[in-house]
C-alpha positions as CSV (number, residue, x, y, z in Angstrom):
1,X,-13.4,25.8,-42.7
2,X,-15.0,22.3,-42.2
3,X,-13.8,18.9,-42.1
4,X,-16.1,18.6,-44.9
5,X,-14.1,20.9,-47.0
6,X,-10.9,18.4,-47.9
7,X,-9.6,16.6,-51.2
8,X,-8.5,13.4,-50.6
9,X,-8.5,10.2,-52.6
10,X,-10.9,7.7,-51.5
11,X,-13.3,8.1,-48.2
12,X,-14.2,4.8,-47.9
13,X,-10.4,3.6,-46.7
14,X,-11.2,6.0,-43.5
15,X,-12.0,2.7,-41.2
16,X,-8.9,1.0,-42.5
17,X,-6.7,4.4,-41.8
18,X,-8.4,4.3,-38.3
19,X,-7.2,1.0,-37.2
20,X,-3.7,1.8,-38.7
21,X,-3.9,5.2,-36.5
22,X,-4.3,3.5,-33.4
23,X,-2.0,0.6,-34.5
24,X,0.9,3.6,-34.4
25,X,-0.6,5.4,-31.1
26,X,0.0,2.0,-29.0
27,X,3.9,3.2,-29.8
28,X,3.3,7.1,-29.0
29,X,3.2,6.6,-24.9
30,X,4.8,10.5,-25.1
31,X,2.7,11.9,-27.0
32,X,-0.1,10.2,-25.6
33,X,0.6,11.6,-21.9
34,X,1.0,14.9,-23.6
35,X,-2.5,14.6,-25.6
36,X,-4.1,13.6,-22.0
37,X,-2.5,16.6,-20.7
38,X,-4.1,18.8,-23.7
39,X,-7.4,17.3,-23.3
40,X,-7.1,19.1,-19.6
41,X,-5.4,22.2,-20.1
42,X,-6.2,23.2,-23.6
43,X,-3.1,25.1,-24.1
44,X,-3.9,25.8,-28.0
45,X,-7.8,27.1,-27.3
46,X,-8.5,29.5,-30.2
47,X,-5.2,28.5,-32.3
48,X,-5.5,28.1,-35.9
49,X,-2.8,26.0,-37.1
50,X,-2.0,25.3,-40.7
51,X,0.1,21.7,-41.0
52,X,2.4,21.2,-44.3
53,X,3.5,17.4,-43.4
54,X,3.9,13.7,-44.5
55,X,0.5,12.5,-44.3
56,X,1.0,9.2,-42.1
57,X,-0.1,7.7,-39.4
58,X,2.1,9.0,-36.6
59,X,1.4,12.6,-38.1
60,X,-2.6,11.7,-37.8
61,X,-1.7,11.2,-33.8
62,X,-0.4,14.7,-33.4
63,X,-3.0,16.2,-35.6
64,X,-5.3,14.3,-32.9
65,X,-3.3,16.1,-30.1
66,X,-3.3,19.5,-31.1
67,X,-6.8,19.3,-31.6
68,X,-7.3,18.2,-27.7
69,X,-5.4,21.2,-26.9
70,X,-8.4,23.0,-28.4
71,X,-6.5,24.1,-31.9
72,X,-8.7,24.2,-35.0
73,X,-6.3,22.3,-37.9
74,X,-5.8,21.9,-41.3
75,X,-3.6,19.7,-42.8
76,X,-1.3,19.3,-46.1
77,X,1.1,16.9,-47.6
78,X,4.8,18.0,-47.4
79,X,5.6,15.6,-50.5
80,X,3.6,14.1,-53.4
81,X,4.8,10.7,-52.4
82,X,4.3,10.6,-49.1
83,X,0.4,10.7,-47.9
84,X,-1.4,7.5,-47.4
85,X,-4.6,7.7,-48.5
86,X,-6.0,5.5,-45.6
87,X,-5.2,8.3,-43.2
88,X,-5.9,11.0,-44.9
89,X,-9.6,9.4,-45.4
90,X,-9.8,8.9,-41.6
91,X,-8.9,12.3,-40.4
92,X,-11.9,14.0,-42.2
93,X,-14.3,11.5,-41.4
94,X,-13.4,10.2,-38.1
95,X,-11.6,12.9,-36.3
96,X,-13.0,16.3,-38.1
97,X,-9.5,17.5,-39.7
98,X,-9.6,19.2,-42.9
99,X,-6.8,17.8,-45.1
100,X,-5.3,18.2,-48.5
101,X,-3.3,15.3,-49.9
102,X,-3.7,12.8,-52.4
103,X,-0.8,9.6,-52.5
104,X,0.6,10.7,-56.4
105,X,-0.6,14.0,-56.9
106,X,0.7,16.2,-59.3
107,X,3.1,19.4,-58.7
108,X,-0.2,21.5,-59.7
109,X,-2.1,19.9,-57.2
110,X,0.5,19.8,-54.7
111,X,0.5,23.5,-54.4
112,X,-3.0,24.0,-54.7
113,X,-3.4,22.3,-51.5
114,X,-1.1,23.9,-50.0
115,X,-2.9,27.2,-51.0
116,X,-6.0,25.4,-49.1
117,X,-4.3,25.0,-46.2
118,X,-3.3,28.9,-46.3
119,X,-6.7,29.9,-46.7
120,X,-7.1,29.0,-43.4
121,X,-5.3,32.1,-42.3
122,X,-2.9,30.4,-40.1
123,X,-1.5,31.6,-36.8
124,X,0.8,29.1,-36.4
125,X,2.3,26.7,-39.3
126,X,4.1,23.2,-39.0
127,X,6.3,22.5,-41.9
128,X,8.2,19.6,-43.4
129,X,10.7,21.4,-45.5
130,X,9.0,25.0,-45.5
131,X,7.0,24.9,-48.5
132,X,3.9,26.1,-46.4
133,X,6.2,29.0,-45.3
134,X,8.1,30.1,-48.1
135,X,4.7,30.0,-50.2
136,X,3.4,32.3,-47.5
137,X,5.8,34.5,-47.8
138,X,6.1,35.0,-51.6
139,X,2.1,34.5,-52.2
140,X,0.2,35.1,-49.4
141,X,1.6,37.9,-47.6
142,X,-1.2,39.3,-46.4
143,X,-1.3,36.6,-43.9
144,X,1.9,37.1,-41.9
145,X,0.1,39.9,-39.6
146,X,-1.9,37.1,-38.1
147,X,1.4,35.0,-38.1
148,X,2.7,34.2,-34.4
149,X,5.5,31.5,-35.0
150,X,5.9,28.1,-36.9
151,X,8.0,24.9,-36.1
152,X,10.2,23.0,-38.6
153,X,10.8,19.2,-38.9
154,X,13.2,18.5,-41.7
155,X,17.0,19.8,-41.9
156,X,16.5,20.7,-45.4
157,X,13.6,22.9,-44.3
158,X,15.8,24.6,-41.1
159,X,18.2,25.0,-44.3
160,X,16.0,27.2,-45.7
161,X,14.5,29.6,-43.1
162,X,18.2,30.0,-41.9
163,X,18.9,31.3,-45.5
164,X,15.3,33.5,-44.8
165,X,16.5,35.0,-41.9
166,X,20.0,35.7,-43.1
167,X,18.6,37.6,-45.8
168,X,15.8,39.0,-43.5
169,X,12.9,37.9,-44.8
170,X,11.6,35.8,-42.3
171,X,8.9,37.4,-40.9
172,X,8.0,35.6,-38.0
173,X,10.0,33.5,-35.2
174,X,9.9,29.4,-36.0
175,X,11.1,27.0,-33.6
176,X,13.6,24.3,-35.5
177,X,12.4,20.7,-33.8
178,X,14.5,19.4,-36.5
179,X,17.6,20.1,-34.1
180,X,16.0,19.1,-31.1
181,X,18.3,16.7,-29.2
182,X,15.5,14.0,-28.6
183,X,14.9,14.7,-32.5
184,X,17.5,14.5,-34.7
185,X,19.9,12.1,-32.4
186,X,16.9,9.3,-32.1
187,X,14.9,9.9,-35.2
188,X,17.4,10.9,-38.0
189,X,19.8,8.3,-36.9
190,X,17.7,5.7,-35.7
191,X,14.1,6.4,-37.8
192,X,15.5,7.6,-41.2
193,X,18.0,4.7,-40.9
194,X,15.6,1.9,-40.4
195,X,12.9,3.2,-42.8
196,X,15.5,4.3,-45.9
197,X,16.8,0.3,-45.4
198,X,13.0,-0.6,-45.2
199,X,12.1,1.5,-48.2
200,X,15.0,-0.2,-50.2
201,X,14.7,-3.6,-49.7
202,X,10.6,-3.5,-50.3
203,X,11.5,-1.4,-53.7
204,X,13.8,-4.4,-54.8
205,X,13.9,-7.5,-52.6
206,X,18.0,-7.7,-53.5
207,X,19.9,-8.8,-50.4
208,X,22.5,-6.3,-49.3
209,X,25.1,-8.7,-47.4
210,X,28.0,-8.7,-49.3
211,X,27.2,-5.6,-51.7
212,X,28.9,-2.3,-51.6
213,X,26.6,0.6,-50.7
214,X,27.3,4.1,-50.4
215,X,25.9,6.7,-48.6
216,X,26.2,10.6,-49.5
217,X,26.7,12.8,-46.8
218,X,27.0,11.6,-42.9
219,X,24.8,14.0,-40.9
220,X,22.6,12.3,-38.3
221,X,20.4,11.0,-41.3
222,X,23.2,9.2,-43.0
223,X,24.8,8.1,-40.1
224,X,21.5,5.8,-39.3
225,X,21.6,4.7,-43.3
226,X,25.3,3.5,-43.1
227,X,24.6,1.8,-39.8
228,X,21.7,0.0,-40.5
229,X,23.3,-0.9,-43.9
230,X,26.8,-2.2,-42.0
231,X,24.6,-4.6,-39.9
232,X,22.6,-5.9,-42.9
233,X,26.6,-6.7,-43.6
234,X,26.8,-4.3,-46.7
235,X,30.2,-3.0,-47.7
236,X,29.6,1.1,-46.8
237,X,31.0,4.2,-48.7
238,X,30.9,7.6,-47.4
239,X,30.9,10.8,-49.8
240,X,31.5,13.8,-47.9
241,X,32.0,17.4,-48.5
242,X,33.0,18.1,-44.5
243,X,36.5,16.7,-43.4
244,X,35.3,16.8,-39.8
245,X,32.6,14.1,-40.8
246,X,34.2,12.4,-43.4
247,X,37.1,11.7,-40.7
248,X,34.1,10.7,-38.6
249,X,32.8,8.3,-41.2
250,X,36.2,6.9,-41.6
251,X,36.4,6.6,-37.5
252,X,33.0,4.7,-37.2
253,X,34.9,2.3,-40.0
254,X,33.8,3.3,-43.4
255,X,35.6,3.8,-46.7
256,X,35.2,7.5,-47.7
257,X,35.8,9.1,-51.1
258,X,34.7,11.4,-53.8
259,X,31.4,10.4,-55.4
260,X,33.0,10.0,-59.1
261,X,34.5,7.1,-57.5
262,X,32.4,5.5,-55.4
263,X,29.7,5.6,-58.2
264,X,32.0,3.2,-60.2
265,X,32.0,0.5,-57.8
266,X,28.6,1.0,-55.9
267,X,26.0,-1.5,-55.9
268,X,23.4,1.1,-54.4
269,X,23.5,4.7,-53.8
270,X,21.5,6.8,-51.1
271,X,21.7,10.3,-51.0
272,X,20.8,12.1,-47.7
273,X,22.5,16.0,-47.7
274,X,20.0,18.4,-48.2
275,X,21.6,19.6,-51.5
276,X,21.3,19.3,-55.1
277,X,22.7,17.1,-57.6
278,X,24.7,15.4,-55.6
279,X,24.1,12.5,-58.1
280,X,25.3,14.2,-60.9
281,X,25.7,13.5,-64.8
282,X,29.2,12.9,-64.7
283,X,28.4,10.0,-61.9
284,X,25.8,8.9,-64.2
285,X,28.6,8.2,-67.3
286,X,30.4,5.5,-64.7
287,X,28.5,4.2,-62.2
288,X,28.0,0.9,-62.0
289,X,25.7,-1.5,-64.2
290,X,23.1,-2.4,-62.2
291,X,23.1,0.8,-59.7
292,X,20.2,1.1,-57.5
293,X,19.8,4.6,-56.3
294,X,17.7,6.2,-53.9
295,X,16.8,9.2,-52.8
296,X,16.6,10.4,-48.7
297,X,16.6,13.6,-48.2
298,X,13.3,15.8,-48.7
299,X,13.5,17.0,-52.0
300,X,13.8,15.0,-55.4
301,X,16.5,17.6,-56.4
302,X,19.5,15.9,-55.0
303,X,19.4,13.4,-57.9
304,X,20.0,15.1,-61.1
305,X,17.0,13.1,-62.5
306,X,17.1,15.8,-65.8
307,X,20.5,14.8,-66.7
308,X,19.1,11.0,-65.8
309,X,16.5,11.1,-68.5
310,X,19.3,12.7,-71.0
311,X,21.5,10.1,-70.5
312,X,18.4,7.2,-70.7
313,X,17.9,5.2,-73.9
314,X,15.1,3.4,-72.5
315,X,13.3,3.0,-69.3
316,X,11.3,0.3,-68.2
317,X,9.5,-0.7,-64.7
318,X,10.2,-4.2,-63.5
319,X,8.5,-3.6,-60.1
320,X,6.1,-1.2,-58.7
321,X,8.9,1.2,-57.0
322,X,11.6,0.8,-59.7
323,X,12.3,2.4,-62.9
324,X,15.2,0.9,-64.9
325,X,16.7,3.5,-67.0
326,X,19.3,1.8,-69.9
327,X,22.1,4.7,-70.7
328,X,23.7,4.8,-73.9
329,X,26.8,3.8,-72.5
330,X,24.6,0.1,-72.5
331,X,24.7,0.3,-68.3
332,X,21.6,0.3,-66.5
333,X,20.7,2.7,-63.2
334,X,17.7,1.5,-61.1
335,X,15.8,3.9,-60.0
336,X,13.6,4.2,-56.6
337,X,10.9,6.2,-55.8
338,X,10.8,9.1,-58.9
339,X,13.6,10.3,-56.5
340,X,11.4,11.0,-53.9
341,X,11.9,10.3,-50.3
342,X,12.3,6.3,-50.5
343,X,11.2,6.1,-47.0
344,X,8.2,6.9,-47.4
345,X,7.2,6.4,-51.1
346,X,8.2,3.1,-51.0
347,X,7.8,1.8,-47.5
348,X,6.0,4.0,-44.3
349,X,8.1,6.4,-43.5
350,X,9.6,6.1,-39.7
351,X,8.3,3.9,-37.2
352,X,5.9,5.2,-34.8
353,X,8.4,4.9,-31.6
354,X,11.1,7.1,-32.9
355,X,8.3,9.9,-34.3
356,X,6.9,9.6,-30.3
357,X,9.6,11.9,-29.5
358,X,9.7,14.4,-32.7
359,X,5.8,14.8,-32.5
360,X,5.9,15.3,-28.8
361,X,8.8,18.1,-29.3
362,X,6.1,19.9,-32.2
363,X,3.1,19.4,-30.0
364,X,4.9,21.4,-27.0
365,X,6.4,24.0,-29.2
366,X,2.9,25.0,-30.7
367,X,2.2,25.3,-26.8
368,X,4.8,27.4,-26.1
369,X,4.5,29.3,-29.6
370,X,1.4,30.1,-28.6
371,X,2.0,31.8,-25.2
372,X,5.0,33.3,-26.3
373,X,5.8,33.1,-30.0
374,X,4.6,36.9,-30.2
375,X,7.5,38.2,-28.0
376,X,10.3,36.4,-30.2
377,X,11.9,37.8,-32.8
378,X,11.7,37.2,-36.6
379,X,14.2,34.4,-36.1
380,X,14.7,30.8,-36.3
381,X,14.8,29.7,-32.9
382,X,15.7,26.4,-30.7
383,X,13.3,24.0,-29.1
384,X,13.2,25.1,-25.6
385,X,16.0,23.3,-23.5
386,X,13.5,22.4,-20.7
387,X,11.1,20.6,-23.6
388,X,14.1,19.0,-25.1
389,X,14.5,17.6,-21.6
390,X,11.1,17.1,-20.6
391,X,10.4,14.6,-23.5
392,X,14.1,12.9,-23.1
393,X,12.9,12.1,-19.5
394,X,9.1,11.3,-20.3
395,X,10.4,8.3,-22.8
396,X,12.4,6.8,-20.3
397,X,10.1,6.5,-18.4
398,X,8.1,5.1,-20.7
399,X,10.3,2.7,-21.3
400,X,10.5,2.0,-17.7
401,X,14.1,3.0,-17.1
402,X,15.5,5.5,-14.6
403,X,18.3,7.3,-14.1
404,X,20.6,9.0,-11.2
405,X,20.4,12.8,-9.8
406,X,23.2,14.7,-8.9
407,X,23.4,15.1,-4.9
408,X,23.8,18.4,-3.1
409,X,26.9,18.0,-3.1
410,X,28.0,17.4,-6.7
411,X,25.6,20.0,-7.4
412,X,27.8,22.5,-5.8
413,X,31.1,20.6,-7.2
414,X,30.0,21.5,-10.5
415,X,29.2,24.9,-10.1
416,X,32.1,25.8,-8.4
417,X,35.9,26.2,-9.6
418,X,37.6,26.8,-5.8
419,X,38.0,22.9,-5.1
420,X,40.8,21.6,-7.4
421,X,42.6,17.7,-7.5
């Protein structure tokens, strides 16, 4: 496969999605040590990596990395909202990737490039909510004896391989970066909360001081949303099907209660679980005139957008990233996105200094997947502590700060139980 082989949208945006690509590498210092470091040791010589992700710029500066590392890529969107074209045009024609996405491409399309990507006959897979593995699995089967491991990004995708495994049909180890410390602490809290707040208020230019805005489900993800949305001086709602986080949620100082009532009095509504229809019909029947709701999590499915259009009158679509749906009840429900991750369909997904860490975690798992996926078993697997670690202590020093080390002699305290008070 050649870089030459690709269906993108336009090549002529490839200089623009250049300059935006280095733009986002002057706030990758991690990676950037680690791509230095690849260009040296090529720790991925011979690898054949198939790449089911959000096409972006920060993703375009791994892809970059992993090929210094000597790995021959192909690339794929992990959502049909979430490529931008710019990039996509710039990876074939200035760096030699092969990729597959188009910004707005249809569900057909969207898993015929996926299909693409598999024909590459993949040793090693990276996944944003494990499309590119489950289709392997149920379609392409004939591919998992070349198979040494994959890595997964998104919660919803770890979700889903967990389920795999449980019902033993995972057939090869994957390394979850999603629940890498230096990941989902830094960029589900602090990236998914500044880019969902970003997405929303480019969708609709409303303020949010002084409205009421409710987030479903707290995990690290909706802890950033709420946060960000509390210091924007929003009212914040938790819904919650976990007492340990909903007491959480109403610790860190936000209401909590059942979505059938928080619906009634929101002004917007963000979803972030993982699940499905957690915006349900009978939400739909009370919430609010005016509701703007959004969509966080991976997947479209956690609105019940079929019981939306069922409910909808009329729809119309006052700005570019908003559909206004008119119920028969004579309220109105904004819309962001299709449902789609608002993020990134309606703003750029997180910023590049938060996705520094995450992209340094997959760029060292490939590595170590590589050397040792084949002695792991069919299992979804941890980031390796010492990685974890390694690119905690690499951003600090990035960012020019440093820390203490334990002496001999606490060394030994804490290893010992003899010496008491």
């Amino acid at each position: 496969m050649f870089a030459n082989d690709h269906d993108i949208k336009d090549i002529a945006l490839a200089d623009q999605g250049r300059q935006r690509i280095d733009w986002a590498y002057a706030e990758m210092p991690v990676l950037q040590a680690i791509h230095r470091q690849f260009l040296q040791e090529k720790p991925l010589a011979g690898a054949r990596i198939s790449a089911c992700l959000h096409i972006t710029t920060e993703t375009a500066n791994l892809a970059r990395t992993l090929q210094a590392g000597g790995a021959e890529l192909v690339l794929c969107a992990s959502n049909p909202l979430c490529t931008q074209d710019d990039v996509a045009a710039a990876l074939v024609k200035h760096y030699d990737i092969p990729t597959f996405a188009m910004r707005g491409e249809d569900n057909l399309t969207y898993y015929h490039h996926i299909g693409r990507a598999l024909a590459h006959r993949p040793q090693l897979t990276m996944d944003d909510g494990a499309d590119l593995v489950s289709e392997l699995h149920k379609n392409r089967a004939d591919l998992v004896a070349d198979m040494i491991g994959g890595s997964e990004e998104t919660t919803t995708g770890v979700i889903r391989l967990r389920a795999m495994a449980k019902d033993n049909a995972l057939k090869f180890p994957v390394i979850a970066v999603n629940d890498a410390m230096t990941k989902h602490l830094f960029d589900n809290r602090y990236g998914t909360g500044q880019s969902t707040i970003d997405g929303i208020i480019r969708a609709t230019n409303i303020l949010l001081a002084g409205k009421t805005f409710t987030v479903a489900g707290y995990g690290w993800c909706g802890r950033g949303i709420a946060m960000r949305a509390k210091g924007h001086g929003a009212r914040v709602i938790i819904t919650e099907v976990d007492p340990l986080r909903a007491l959480e949620a109403a610790m860190d100082g936000h209401s909590v209660m059942p979505m059938l009532e928080a619906a009634a009095r929101s002004d917007f509504i963000v979803t972030a679980t993982g699940d499905k229809n957690v915006l349900d019909r009978a939400h739909f029947q009370v919430i609010k005139d005016g509701c703007v709701i959004a969509n966080s999590g991976h997947f479209n499915v956690e609105i019940n957008l079929p019981a939306l259009e069922a409910l909808t009158l009329e729809k119309h679509k006052p700005r570019e990233h908003v559909q206004t749906h008119v119920l028969g009840n004579g309220r109105k429900v904004c819309l962001l996105a299709e449902g789609r991750l608002v993020n990134l369909a309606a703003a750029e997904g997180h910023p590049a200094a938060v996705m520094d860490m995450s992209f340094a975690n997959q760029a060292l798992s490939m590595a170590y997947l590589w050397q040792h996926g084949a002695s792991l078993e069919c299992a979804v697997h941890p980031v390796p502590a010492d990685i974890d670690r390694r690119v905690a202590q690499m951003k600090l020093t990035a960012m020019g700060l440093g820390i203490d080390t334990l002496s001999a002699e606490q060394r030994h305290y804490l290893s010992t139980w003899q010496e008491g008070t």
